[in-house]
C-alpha positions in Angstrom: 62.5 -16.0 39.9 64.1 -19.4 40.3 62.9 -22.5 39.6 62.7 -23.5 43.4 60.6 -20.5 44.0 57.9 -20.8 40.8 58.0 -24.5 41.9 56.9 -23.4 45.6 54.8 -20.9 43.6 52.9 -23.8 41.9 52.3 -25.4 44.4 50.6 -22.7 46.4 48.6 -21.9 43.2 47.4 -25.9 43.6 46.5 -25.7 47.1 44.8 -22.8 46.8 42.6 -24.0 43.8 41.8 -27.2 45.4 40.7 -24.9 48.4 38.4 -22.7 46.1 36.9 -26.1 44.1 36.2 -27.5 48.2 34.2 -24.5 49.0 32.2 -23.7 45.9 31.4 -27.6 46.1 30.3 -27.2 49.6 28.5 -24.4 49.2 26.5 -26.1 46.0 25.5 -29.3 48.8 24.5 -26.9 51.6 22.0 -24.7 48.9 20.3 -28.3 48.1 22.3 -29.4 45.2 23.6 -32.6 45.6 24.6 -32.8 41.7 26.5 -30.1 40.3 24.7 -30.3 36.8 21.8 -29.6 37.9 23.0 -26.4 39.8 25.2 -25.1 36.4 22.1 -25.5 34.4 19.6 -23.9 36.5 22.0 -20.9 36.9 23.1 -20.6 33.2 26.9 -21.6 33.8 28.2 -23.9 31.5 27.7 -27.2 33.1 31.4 -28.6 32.1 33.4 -25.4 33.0 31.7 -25.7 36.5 32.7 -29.1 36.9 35.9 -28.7 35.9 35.8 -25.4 38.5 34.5 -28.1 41.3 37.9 -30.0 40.7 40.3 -27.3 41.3 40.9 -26.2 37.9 41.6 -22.4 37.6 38.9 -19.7 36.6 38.5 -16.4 35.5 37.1 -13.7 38.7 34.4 -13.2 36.4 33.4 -16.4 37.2 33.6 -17.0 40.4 31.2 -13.1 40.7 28.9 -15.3 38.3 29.2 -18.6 40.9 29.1 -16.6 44.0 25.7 -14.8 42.4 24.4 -18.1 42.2 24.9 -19.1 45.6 23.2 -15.5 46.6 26.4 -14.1 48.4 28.8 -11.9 48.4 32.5 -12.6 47.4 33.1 -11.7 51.4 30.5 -14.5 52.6 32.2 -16.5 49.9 35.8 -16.3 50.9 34.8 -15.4 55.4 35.6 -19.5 55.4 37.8 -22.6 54.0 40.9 -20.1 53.4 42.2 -19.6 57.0 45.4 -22.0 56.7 
């Protein structure tokens, strides 16, 4: 790999984070959360890992199955928007 092509890597690694914090974030607003302490600590996930998750910082699949539990779907329903472009 080159370093023009792990650069263009990185890149879609960002965009697609910041995609994945947009839509958990949304998806916390539309369930009646409008702070996203409250929703970590009513659903036992660690209230500073979630924010930093909300930001675009990268997480373990474990943890998004744990978020997308919380949010009562499935990781279909989850991913079916915010990831068409």
């Amino acid at each position: 790999m080159t370093a023009k092509s792990s650069n263009k890597d990185d890149v879609f690694k960002k965009e697609l984070l910041q995609k994945l914090a947009a839509r958990i974030r949304t998806i916390r607003k539309m369930k009646g959360y409008d702070n996203y302490e409250k929703f970590a600590n009513e659903h036992n996930i660690n209230r500073s890992q979630y924010g930093r998750y909300e930001k675009g910082e990268d997480l373990q699949f474990t943890s998004l199955v744990k978020i997308c539990l919380a949010f009562g779907m499935t990781l279909a329903e989850f991913f079916s928007e915010g990831f068409d472009d």
